[in-house]
C-alpha positions in Angstrom: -39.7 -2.5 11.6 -36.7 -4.6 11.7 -37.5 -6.7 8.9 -38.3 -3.3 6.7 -34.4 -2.1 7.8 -33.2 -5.6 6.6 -34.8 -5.0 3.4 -33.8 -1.7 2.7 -30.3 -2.6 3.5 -30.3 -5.1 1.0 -31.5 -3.3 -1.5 -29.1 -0.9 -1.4 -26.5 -3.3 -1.1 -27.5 -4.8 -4.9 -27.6 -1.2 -5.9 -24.2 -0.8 -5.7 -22.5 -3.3 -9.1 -20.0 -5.2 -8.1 -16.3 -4.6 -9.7 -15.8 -6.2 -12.9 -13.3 -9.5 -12.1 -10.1 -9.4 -14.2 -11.4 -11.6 -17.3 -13.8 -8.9 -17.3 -11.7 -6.4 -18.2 -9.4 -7.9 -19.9 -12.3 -8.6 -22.5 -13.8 -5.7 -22.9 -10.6 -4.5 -23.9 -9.6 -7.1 -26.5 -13.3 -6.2 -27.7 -11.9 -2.0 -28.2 -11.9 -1.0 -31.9 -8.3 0.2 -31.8 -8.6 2.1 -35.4 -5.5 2.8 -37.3 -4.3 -1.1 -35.9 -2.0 0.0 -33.4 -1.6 -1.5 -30.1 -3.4 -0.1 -26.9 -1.2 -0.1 -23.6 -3.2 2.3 -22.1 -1.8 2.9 -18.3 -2.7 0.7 -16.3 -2.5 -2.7 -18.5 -0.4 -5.4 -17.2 2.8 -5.4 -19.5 3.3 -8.6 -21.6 6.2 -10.3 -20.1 10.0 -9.4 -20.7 9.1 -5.8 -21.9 8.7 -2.2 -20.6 8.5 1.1 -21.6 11.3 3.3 -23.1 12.0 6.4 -24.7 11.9 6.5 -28.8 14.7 5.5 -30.5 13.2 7.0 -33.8 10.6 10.0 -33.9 8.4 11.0 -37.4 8.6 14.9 -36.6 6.4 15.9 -39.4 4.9 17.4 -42.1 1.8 17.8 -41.2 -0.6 16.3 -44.0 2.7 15.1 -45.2 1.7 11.4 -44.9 2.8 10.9 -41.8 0.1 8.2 -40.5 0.7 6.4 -43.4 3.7 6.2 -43.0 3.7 5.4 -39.3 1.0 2.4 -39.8 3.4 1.4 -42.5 6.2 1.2 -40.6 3.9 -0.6 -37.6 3.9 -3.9 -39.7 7.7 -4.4 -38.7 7.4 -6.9 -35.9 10.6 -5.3 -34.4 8.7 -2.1 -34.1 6.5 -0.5 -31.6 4.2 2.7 -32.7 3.0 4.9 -29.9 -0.7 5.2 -30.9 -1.2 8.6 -30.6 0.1 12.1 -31.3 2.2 13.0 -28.0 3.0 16.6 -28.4 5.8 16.6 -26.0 8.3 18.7 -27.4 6.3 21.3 -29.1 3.8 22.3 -26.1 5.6 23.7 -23.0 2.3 22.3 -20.9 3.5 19.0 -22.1 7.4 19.3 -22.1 6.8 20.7 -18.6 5.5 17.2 -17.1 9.0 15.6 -17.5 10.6 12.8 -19.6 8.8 10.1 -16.7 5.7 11.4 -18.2 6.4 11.1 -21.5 7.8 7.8 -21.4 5.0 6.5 -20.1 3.0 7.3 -22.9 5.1 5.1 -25.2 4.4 1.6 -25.5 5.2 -1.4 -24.5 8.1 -3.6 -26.2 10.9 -5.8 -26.4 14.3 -5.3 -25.9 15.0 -6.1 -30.1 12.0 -3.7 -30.8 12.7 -0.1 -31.5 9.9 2.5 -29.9 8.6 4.8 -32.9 6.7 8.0 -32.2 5.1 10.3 -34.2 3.9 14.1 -33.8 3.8 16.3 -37.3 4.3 19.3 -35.3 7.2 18.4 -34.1 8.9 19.3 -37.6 7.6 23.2 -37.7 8.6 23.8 -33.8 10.7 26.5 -33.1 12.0 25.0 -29.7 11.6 20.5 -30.7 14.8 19.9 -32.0 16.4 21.3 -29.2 14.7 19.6 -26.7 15.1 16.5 -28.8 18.4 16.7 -29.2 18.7 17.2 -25.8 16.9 14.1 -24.4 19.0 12.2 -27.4 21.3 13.7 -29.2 21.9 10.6 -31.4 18.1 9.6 -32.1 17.2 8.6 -36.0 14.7 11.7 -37.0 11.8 10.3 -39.8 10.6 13.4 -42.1 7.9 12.4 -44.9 7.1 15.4 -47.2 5.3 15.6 -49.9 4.9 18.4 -52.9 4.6 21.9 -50.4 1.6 23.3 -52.6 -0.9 20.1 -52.4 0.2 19.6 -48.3 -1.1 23.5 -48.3 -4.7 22.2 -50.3 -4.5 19.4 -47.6 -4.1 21.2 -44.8 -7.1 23.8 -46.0 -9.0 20.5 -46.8 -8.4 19.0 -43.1 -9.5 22.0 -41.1 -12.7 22.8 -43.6 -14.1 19.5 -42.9 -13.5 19.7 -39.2 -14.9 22.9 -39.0 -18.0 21.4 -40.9 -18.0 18.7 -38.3 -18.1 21.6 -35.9 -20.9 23.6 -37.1 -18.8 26.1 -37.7 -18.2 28.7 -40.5 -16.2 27.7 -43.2 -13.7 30.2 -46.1 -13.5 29.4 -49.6 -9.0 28.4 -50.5 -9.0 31.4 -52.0 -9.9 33.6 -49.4 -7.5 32.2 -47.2 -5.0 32.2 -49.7 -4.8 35.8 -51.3 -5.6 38.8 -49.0 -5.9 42.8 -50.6 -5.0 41.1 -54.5 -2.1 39.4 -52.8 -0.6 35.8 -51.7 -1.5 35.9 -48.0 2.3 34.3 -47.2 1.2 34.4 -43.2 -1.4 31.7 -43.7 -0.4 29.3 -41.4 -1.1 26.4 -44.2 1.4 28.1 -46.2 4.1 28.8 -43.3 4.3 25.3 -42.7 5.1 24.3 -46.4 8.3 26.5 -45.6 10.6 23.5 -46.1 13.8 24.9 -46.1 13.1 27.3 -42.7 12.0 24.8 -40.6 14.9 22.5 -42.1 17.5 25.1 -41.3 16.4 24.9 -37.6 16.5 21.1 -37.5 20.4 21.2 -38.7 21.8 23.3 -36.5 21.0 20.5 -34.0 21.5 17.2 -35.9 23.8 16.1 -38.5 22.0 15.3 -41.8 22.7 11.8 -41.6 20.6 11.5 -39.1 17.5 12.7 -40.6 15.7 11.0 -43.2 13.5 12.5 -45.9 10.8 9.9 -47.0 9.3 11.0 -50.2 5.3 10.9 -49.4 4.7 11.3 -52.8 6.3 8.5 -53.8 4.9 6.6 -50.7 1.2 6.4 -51.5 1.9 5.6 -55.1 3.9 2.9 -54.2 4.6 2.3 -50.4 7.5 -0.9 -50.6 10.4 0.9 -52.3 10.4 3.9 -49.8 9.5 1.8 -46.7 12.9 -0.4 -47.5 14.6 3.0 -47.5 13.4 3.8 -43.8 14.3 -0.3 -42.8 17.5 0.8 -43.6 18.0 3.7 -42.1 16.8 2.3 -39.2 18.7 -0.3 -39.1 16.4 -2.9 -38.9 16.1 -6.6 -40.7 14.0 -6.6 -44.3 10.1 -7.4 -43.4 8.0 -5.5 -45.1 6.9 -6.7 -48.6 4.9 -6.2 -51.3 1.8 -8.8 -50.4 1.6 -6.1 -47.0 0.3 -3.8 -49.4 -3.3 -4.2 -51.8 -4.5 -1.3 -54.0 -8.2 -0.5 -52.6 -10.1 0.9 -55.7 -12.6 2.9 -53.7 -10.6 4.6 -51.6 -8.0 5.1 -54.3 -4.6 4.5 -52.5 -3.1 1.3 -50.7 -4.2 -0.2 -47.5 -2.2 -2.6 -45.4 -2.8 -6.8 -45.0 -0.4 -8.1 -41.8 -0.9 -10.7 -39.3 -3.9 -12.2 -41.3 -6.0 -8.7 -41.4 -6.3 -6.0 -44.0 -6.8 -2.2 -43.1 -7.0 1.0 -44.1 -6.6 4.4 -43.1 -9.3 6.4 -41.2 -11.6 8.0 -43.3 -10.7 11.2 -42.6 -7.3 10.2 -45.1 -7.3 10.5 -48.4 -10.2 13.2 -48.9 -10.7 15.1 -52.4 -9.1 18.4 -52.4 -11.4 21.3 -53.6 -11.2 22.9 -57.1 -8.0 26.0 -56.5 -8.4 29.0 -59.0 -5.6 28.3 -61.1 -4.1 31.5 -61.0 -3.8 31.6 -57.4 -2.7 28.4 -57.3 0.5 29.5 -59.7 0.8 32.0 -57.1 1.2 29.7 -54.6 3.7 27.1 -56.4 5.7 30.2 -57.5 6.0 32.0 -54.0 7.1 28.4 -52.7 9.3 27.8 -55.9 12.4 29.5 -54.3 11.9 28.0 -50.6 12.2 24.3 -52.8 14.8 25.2 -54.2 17.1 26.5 -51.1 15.4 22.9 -49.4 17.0 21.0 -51.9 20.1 22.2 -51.5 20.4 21.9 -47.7 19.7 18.2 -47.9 21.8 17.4 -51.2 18.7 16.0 -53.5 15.2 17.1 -55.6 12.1 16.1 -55.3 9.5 15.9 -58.2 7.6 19.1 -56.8 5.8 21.3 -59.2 
């Protein structure tokens, strides 16, 4: 009997698998398919040496379907830039702002005293309550905006949630029949609301200064990325290191990708989908409800945009 009890004792010793050692994990991690190329410092990670964590000193507030990860993985080639890798959501969902700035700092990453911390959230820009609470965590932060022609980021946006409502199982609407409700533009579509430049704008300067805010052209930036890119080193402050040999034109996809530190990537797949086939006479309804709204944009931040 005893020998039986020693048995079964070991055996359930060996059932139990031993913690992995440190090398372990530290190579499973390097073996993680980060996507998108930024940097995992998930909590928990030992910090490289000589940096820490620390609030943004530049936030992409929006649009959404502007270009914004674009324009973020862009930016992410600097090699005096850290990217928080994902959308944070702080200070456009109370459950979020409610955990404190400790909480939110912590999900930025890791860098070095001459890096600047970049975060990006689209919603950011179409928050009634973010530039406040922005403003009131830094009231001199450099505020990124990439937006792109209001009617196609409207086709984008319907294109974005139709295929993940497809991915879903769930049932999808023709444009159209989001668009136009009883013979009539259906203006409190959300898609629409958000291409509301000059609205959203008008809440973002009573807060900042315009100087402090700048408009990347995301038109401009996927048909060629460098010129617009050297605009935002600028604004930022920071030393000339993007160039053109970052950039390569992928035929297949049909828009750049990005070659740093001896690897080439693109964007996720999602990026870059066709847009469906708009009934053109809705669609003139569309671009001439927003035609006014571009207009009154244009004037509150003192330059046009090729929008039709």
């Amino acid at each position: 009997m005893a020998c039986f009890l020693a048995s079964v004792f070991f055996l359930v010793l060996q059932s139990y698998a031993a913690p992995p050692e440190p090398a372990q994990v530290a190579t499973s991690l390097d073996t993680l398919d980060l996507g998108a190329g930024l940097s995992a410092n998930a909590s928990g990670d030992l910090p490289p040496p000589g940096t820490s964590k620390r609030g943004p000193h530049s936030i992409i507030i929006g649009v959404r379907k502007g270009g914004t990860r674009a324009l973020l993985e862009m930016l992410d080639i600097h090699p005096e830039v850290a990217v928080a890798a994902t959308e944070v959501h702080f200070f456009d969902w109370d459950e979020n702002y409610a955990k404190g700035f400790d909480w939110y700092r912590d999900l930025m990453p890791y860098s070095y005293p001459h890096q600047i911390t970049v975060e990006k959230t689209p919603g950011y820009f179409t928050s009634a309550l973010a530039p406040e609470r922005i403003r009131a965590m830094n009231s001199s932060i450099k505020l990124l905006l990439i937006l792109r022609d209001p009617a196609e980021r409207v086709i984008s946006d319907y294109t974005q949630v139709y295929f993940n409502r497809l991915e879903n199982h769930k049932p999808v609407q023709a444009i159209e029949n989001l668009l136009v409700r009883n013979g009539a533009l259906n203006t409190r579509y959300k898609a629409i609301q958000r291409s509301l430049y000059d609205l959203h704008m008008r809440n973002w300067l009573r807060h900042f200064p315009l100087e402090q805010i700048h408009i990347v052209d995301g038109d401009t930036l996927i048909r060629d990325p460098l010129p617009e890119l050297q605009k935002v080193e600028r604004f930022l402050d920071l030393a000339p290191r993007i160039v053109s040999s970052n950039f390569y034109f992928n035929q297949t996809k049909g828009f750049y990708c990005i070659r740093s530190d001896g690897r080439e990537r693109c964007l996720h797949e999602s990026k870059g989908r066709p847009h469906p086939a708009v009934n053109s006479t809705v669609l003139q309804q569309l671009r001439s409800y927003l035609h006014q709204h571009n207009r009154n944009f244009y004037r509150l931040v003192k330059r046009t945009f090729d929008w039709q």
